[in-house]
Biopython code that builds the backbone (N, CA, C, O; Angstrom):
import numpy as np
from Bio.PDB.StructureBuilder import StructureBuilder

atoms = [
    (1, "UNK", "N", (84.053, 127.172, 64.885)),
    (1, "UNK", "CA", (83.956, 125.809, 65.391)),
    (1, "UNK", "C", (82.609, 125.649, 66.082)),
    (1, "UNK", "O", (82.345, 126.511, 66.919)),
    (2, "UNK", "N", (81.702, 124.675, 65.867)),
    (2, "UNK", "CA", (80.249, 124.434, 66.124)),
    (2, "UNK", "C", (80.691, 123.673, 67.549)),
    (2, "UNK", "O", (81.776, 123.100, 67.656)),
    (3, "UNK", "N", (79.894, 123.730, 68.421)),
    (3, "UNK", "CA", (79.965, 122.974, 69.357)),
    (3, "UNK", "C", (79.599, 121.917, 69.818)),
    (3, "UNK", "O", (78.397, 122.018, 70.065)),
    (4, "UNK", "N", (80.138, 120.515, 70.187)),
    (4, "UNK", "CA", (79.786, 119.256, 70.229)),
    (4, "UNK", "C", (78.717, 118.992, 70.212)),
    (4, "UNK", "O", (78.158, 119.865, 70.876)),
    (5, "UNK", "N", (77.722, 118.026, 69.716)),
    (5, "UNK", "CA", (76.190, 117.822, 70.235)),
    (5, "UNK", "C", (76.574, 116.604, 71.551)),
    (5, "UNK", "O", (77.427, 115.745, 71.774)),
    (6, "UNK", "N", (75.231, 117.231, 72.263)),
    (6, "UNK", "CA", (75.443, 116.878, 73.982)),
    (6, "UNK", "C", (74.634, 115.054, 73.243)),
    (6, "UNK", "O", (74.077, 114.784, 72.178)),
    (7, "UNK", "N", (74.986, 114.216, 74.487)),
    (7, "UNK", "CA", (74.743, 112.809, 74.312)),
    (7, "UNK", "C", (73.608, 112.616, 74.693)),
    (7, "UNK", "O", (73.461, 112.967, 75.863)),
    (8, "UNK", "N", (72.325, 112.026, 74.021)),
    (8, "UNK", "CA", (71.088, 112.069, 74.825)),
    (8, "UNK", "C", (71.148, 111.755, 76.295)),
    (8, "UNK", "O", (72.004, 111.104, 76.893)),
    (9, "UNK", "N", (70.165, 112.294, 76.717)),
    (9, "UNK", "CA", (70.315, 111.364, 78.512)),
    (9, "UNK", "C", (69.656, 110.120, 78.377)),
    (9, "UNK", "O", (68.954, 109.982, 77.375)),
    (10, "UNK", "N", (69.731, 109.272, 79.109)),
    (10, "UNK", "CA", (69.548, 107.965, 79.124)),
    (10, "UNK", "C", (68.983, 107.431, 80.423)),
    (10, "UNK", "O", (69.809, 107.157, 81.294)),
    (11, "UNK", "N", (67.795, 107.257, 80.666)),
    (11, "UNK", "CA", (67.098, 106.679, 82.144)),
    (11, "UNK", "C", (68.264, 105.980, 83.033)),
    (11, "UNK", "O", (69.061, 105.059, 82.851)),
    (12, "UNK", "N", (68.036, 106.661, 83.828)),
    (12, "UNK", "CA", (69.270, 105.901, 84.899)),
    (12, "UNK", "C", (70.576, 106.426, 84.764)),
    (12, "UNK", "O", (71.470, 105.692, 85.184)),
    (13, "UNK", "N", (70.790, 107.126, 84.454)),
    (13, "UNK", "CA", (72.229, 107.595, 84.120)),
    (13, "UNK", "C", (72.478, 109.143, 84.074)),
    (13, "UNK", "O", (72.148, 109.639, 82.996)),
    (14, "UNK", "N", (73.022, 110.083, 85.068)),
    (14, "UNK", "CA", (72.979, 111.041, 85.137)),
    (14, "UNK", "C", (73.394, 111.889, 84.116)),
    (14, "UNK", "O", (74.183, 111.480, 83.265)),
    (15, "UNK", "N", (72.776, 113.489, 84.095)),
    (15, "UNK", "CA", (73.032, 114.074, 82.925)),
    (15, "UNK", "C", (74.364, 114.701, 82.791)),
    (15, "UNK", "O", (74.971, 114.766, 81.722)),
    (16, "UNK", "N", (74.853, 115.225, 84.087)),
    (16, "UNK", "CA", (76.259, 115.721, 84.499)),
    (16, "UNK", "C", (76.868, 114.368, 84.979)),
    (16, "UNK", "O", (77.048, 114.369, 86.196)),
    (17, "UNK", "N", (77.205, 113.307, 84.404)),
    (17, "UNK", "CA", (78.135, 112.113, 84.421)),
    (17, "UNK", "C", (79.474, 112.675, 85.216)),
    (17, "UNK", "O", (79.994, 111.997, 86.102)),
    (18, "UNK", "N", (79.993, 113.979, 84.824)),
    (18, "UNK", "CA", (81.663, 114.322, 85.059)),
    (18, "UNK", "C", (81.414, 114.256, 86.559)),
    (18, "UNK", "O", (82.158, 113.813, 87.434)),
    (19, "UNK", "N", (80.537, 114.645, 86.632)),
    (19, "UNK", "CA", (80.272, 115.790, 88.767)),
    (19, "UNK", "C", (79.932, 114.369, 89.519)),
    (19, "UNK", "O", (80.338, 114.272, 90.677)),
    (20, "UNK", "N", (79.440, 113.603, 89.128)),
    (20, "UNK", "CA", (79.185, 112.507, 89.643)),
    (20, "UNK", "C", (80.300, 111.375, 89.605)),
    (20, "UNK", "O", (80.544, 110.648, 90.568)),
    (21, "UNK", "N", (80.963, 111.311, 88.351)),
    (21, "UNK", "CA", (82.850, 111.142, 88.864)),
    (21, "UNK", "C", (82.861, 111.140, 90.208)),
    (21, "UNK", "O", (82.735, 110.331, 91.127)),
    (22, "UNK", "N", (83.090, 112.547, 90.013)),
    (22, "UNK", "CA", (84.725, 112.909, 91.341)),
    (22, "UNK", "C", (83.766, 113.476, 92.396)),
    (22, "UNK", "O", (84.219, 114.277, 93.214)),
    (23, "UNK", "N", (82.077, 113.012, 92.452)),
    (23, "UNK", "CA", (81.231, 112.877, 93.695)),
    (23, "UNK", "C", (82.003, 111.285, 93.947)),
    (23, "UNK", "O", (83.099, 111.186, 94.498)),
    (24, "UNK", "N", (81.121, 109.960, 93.378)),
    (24, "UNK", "CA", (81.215, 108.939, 93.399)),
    (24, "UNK", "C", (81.984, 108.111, 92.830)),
    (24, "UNK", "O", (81.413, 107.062, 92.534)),
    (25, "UNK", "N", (83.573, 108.197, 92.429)),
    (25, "UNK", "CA", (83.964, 107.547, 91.644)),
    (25, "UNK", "C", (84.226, 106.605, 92.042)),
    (25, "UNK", "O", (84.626, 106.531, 93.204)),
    (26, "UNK", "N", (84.112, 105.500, 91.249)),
    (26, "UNK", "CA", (84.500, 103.798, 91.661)),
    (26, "UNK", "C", (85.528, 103.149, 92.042)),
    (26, "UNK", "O", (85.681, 102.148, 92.742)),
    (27, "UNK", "N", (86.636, 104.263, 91.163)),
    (27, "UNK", "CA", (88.149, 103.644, 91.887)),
    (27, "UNK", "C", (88.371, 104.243, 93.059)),
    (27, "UNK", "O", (88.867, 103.659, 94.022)),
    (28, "UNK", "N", (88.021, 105.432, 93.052)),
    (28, "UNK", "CA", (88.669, 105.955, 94.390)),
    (28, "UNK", "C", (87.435, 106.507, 95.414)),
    (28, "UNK", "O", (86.377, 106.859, 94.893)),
    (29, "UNK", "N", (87.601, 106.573, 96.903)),
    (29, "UNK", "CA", (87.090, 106.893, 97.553)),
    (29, "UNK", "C", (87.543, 108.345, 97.929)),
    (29, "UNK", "O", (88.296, 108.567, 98.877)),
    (30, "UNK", "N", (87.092, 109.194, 97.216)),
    (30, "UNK", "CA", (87.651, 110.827, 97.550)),
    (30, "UNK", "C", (87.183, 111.602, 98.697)),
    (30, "UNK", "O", (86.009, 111.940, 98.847)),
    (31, "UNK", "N", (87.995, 111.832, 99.381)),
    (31, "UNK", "CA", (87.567, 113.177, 100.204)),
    (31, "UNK", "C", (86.630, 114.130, 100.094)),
    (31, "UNK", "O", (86.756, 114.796, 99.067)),
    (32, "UNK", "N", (85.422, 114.537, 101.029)),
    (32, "UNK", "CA", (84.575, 115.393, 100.444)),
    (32, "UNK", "C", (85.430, 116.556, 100.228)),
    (32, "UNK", "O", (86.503, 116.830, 100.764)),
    (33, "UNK", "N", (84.679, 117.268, 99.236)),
    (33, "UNK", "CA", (85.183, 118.621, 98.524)),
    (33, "UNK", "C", (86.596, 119.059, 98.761)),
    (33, "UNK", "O", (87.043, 120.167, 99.054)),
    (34, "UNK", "N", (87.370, 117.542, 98.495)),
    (34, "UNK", "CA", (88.926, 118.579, 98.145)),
    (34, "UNK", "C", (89.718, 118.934, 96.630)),
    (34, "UNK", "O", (90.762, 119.496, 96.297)),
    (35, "UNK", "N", (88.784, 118.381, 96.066)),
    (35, "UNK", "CA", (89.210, 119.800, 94.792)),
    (35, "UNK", "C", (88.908, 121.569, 95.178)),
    (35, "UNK", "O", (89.190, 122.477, 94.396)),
    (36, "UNK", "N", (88.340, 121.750, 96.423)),
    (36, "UNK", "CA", (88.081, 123.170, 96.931)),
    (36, "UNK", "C", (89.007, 123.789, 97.773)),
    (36, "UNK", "O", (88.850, 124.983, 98.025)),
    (37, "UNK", "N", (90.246, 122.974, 98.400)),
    (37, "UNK", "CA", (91.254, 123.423, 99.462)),
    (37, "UNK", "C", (92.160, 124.178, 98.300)),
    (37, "UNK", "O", (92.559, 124.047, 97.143)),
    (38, "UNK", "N", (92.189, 124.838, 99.153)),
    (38, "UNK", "CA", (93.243, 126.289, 98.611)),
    (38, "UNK", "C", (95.041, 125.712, 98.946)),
    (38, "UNK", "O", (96.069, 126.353, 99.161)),
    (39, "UNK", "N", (94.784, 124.368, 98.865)),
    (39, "UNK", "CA", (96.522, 124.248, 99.377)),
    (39, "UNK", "C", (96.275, 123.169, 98.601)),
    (39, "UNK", "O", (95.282, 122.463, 98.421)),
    (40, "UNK", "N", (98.021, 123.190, 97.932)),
    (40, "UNK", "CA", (98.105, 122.135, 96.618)),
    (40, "UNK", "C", (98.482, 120.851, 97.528)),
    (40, "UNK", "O", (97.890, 119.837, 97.158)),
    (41, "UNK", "N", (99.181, 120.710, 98.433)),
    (41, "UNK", "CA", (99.772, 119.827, 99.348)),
    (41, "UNK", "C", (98.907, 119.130, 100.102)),
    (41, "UNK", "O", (99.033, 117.910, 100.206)),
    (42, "UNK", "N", (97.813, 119.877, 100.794)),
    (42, "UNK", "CA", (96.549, 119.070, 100.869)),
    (42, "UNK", "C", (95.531, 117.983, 99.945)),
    (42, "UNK", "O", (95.008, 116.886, 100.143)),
    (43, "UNK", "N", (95.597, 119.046, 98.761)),
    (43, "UNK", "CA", (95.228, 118.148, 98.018)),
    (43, "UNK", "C", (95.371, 116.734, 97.326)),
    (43, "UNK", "O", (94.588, 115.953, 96.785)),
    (44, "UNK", "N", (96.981, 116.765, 97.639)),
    (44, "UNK", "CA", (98.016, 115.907, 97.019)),
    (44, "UNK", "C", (98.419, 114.547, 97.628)),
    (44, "UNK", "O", (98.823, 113.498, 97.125)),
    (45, "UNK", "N", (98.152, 114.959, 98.949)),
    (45, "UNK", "CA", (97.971, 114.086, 100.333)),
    (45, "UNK", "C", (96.979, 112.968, 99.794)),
    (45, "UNK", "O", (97.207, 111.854, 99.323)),
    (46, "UNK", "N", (95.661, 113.738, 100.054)),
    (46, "UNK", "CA", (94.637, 113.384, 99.868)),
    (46, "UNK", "C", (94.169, 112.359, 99.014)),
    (46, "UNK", "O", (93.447, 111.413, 99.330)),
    (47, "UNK", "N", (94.810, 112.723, 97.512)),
    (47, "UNK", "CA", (94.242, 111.523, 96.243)),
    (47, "UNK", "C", (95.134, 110.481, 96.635)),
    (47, "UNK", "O", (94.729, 109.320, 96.688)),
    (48, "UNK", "N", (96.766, 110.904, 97.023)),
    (48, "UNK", "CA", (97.646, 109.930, 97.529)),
    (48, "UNK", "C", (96.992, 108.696, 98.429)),
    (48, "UNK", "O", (96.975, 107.515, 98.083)),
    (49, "UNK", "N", (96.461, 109.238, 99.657)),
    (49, "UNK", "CA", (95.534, 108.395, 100.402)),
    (49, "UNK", "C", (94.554, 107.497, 99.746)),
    (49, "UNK", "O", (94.475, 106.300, 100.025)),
    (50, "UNK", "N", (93.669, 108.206, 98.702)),
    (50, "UNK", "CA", (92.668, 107.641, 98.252)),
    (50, "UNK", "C", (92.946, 106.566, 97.550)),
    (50, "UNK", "O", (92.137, 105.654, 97.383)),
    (51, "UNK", "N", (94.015, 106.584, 97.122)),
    (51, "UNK", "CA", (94.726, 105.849, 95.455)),
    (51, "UNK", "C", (95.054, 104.600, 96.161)),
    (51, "UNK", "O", (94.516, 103.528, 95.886)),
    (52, "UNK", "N", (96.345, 104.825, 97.487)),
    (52, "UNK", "CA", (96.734, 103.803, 97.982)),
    (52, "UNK", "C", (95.711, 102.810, 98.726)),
    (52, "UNK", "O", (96.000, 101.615, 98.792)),
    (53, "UNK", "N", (94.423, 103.334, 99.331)),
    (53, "UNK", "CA", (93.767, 103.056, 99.954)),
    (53, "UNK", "C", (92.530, 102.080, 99.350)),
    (53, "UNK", "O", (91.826, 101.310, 100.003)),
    (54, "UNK", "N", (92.482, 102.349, 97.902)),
    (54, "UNK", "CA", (91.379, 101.814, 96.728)),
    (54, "UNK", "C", (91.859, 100.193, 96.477)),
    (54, "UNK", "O", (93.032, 99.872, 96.285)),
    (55, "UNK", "N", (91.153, 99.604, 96.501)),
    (55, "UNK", "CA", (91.194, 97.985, 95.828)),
    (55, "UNK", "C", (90.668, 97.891, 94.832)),
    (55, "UNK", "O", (90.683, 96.775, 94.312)),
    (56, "UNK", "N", (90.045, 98.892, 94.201)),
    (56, "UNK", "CA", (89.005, 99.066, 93.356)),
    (56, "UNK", "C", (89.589, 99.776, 91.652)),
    (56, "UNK", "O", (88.935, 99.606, 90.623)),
    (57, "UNK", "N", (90.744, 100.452, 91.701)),
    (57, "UNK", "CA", (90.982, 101.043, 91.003)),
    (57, "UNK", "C", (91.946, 100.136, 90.141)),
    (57, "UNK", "O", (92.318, 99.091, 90.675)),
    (58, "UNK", "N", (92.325, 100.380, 89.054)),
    (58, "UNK", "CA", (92.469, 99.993, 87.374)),
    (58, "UNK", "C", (93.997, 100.148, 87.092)),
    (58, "UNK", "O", (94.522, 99.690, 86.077)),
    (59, "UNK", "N", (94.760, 100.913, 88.191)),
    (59, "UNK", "CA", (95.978, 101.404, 87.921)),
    (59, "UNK", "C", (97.070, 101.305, 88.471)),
    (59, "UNK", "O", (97.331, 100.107, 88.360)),
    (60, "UNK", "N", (97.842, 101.758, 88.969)),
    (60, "UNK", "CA", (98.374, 101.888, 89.654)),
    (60, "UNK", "C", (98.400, 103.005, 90.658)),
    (60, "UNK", "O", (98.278, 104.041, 90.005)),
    (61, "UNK", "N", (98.506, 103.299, 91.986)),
    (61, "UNK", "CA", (98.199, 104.401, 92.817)),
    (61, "UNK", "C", (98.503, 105.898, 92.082)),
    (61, "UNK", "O", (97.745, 106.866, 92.146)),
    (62, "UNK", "N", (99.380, 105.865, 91.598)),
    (62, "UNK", "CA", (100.506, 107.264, 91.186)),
    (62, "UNK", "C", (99.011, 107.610, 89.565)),
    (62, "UNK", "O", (98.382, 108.501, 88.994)),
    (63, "UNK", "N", (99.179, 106.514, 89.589)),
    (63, "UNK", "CA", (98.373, 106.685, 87.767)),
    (63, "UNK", "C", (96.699, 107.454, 88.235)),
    (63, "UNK", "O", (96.281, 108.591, 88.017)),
    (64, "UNK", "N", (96.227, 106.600, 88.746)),
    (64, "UNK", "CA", (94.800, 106.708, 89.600)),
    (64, "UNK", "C", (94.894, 108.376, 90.143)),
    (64, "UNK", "O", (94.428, 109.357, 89.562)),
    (65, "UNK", "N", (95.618, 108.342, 91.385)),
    (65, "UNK", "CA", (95.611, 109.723, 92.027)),
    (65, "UNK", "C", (95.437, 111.006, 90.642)),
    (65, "UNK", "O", (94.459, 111.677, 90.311)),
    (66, "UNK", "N", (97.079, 110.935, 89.994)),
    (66, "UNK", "CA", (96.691, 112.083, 88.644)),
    (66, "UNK", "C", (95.973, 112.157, 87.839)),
    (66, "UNK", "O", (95.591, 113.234, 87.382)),
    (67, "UNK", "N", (95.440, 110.585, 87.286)),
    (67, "UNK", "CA", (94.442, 110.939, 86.594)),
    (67, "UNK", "C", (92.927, 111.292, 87.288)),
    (67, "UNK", "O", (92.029, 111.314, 86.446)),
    (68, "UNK", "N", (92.586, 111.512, 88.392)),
    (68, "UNK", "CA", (91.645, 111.937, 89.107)),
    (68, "UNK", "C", (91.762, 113.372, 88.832)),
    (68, "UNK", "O", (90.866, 113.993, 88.260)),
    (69, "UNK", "N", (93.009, 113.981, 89.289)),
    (69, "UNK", "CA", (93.242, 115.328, 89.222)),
    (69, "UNK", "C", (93.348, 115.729, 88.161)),
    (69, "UNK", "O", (93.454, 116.955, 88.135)),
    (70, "UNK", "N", (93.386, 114.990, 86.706)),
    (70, "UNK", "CA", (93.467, 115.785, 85.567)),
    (70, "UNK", "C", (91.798, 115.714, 85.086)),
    (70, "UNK", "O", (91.183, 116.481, 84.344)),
    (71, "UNK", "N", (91.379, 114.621, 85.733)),
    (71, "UNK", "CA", (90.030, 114.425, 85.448)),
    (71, "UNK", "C", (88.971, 115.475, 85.620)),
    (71, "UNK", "O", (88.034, 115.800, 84.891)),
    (72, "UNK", "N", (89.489, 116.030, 87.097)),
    (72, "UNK", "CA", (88.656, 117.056, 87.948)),
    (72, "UNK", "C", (88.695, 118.226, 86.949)),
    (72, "UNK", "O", (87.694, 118.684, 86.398)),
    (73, "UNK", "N", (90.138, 118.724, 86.748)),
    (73, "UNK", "CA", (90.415, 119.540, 86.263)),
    (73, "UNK", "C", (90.046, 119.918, 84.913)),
    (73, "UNK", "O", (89.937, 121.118, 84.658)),
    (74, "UNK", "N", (89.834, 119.018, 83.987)),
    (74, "UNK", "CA", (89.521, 119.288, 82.700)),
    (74, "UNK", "C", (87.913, 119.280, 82.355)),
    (74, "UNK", "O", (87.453, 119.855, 81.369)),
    (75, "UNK", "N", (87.254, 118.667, 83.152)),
    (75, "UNK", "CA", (85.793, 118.569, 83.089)),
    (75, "UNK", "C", (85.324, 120.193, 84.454)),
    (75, "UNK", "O", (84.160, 120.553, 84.633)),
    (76, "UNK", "N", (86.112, 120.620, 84.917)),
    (76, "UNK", "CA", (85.619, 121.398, 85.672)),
    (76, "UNK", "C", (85.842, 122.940, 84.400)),
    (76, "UNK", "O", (84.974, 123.755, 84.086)),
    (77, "UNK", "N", (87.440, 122.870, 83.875)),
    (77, "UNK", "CA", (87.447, 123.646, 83.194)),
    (77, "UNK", "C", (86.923, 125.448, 83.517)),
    (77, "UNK", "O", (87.044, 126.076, 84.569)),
    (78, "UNK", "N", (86.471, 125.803, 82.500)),
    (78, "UNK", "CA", (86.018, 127.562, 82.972)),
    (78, "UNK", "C", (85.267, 127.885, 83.867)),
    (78, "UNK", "O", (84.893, 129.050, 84.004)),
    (79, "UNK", "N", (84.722, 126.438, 85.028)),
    (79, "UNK", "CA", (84.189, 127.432, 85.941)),
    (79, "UNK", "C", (85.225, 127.227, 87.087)),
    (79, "UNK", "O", (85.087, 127.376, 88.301)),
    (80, "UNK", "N", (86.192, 126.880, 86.425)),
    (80, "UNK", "CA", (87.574, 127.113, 87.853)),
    (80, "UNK", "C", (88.029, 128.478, 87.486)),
    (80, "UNK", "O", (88.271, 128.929, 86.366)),
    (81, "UNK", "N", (88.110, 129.140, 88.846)),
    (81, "UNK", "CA", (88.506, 130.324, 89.091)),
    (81, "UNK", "C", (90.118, 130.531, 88.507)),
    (81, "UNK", "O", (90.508, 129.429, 88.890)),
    (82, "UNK", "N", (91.043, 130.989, 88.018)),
    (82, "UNK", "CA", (92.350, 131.050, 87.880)),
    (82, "UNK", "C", (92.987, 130.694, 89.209)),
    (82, "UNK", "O", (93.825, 129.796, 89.291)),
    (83, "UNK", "N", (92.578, 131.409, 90.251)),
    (83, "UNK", "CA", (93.372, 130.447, 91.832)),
    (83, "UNK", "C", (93.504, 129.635, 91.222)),
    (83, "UNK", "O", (94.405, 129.340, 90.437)),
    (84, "UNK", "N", (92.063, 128.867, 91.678)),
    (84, "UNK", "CA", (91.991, 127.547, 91.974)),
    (84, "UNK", "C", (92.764, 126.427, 90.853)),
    (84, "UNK", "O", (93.204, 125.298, 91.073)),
    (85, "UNK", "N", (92.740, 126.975, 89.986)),
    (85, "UNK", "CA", (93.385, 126.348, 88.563)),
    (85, "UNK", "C", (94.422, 126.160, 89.153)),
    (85, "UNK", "O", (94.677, 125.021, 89.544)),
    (86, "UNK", "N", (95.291, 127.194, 89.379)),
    (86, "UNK", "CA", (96.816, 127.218, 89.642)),
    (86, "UNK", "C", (96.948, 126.369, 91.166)),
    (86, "UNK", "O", (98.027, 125.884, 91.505)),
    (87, "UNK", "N", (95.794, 126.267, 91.967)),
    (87, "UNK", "CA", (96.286, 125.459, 93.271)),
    (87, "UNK", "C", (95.727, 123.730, 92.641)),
    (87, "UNK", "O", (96.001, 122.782, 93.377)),
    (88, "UNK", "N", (95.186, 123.522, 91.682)),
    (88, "UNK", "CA", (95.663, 122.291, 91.383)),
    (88, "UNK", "C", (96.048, 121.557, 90.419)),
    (88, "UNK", "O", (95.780, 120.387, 90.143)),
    (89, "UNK", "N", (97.096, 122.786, 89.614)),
    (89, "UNK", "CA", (97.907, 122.453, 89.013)),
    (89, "UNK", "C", (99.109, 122.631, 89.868)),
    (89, "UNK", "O", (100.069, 122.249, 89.199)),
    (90, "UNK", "N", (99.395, 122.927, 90.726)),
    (90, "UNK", "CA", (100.612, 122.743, 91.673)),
    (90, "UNK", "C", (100.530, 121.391, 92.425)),
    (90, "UNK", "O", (101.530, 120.720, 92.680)),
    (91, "UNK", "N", (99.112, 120.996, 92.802)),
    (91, "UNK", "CA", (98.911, 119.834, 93.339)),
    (91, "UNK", "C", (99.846, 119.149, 92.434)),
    (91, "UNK", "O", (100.946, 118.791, 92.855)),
    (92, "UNK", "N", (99.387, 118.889, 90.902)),
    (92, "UNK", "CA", (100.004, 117.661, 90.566)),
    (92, "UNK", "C", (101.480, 117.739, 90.833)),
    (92, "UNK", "O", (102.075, 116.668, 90.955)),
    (93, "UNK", "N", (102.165, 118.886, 90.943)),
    (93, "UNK", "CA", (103.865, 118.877, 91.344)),
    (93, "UNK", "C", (103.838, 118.334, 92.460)),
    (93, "UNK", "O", (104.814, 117.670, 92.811)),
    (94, "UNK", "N", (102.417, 118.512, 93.531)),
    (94, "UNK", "CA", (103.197, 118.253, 94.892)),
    (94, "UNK", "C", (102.555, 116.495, 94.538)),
    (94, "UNK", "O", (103.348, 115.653, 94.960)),
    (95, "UNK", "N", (101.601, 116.039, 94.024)),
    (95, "UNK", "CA", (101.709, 114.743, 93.865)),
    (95, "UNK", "C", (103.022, 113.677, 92.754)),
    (95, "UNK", "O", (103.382, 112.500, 92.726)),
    (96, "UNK", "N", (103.158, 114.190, 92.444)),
    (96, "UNK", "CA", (104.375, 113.933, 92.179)),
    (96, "UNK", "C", (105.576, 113.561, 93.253)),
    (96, "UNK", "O", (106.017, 112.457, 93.575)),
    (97, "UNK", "N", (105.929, 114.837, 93.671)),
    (97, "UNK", "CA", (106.679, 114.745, 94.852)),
    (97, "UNK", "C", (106.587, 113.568, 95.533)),
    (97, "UNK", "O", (107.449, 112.696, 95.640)),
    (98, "UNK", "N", (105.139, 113.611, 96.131)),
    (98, "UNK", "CA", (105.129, 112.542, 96.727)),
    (98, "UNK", "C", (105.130, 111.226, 96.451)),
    (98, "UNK", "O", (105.318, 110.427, 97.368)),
    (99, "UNK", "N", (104.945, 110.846, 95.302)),
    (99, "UNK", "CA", (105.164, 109.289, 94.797)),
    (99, "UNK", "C", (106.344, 109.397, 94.545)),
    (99, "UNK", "O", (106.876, 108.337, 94.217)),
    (100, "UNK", "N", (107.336, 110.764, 94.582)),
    (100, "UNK", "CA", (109.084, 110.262, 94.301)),
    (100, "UNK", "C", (108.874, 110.095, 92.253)),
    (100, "UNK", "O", (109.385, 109.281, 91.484)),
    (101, "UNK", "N", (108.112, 111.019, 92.040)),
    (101, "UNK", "CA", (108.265, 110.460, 90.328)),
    (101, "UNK", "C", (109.289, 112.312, 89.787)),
    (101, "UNK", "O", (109.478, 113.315, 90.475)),
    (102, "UNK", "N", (109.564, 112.107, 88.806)),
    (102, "UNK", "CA", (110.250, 113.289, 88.589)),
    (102, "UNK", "C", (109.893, 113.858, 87.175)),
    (102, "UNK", "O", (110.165, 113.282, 86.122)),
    (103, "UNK", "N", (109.166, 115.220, 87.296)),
    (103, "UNK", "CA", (108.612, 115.313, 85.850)),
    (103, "UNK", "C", (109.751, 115.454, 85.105)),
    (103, "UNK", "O", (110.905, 115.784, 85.377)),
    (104, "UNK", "N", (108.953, 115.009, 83.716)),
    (104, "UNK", "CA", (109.949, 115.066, 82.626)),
    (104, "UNK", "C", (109.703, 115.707, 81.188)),
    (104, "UNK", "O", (110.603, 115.703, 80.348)),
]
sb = StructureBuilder()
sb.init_structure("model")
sb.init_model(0)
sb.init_chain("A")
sb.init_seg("    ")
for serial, (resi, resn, name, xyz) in enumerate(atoms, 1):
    if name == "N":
        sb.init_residue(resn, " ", resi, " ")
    sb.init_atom(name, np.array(xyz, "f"), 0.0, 1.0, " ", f" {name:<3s}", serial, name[0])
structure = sb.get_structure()
């Protein structure tokens, strides 16, 4: 399997687009560096806050918060440590929790 060709860069528009996400993203106002807390429950808090707290965002709070965290997560990919993988993939259980949704 050949590997994707990268998108030219484009004046004004950063070359790492993903990191600048979940630096600056538009819907949500994120916490500095908590994709880095070693506690899933912290983390979970956190987008919770951000989500409910956004006027800005496209979704609904519950939608916004996870898809942040799947966002982080899939563009961060292999340079997440296995911890860290596993502390925020537990996040999304404990965000869950907290919106009261029940996986299925």
């Amino acid at each position: 399997m050949s590997p994707q060709p990268q998108q030219a860069h484009r004046p004004g528009h950063p070359a790492k687009w993903s990191g600048e996400v979940t630096e600056h993203s538009d819907a949500l106002d994120l916490e500095e560096h908590i994709f880095e807390s070693d506690d899933p429950h912290e983390i979970a808090m956190s987008l919770k806050r951000s989500a409910e707290r956004s006027h800005r965002r496209k979704a609904g709070p519950y939608q916004s918060a996870m898809s942040m965290l799947t966002f982080y997560i899939n563009r961060a990919g292999k340079n997440l440590s296995k911890k860290q993988l596993e502390v925020l993939e537990r996040a999304k259980d404990e965000l869950r929790e907290a919106f009261g949704r029940k996986e299925t």
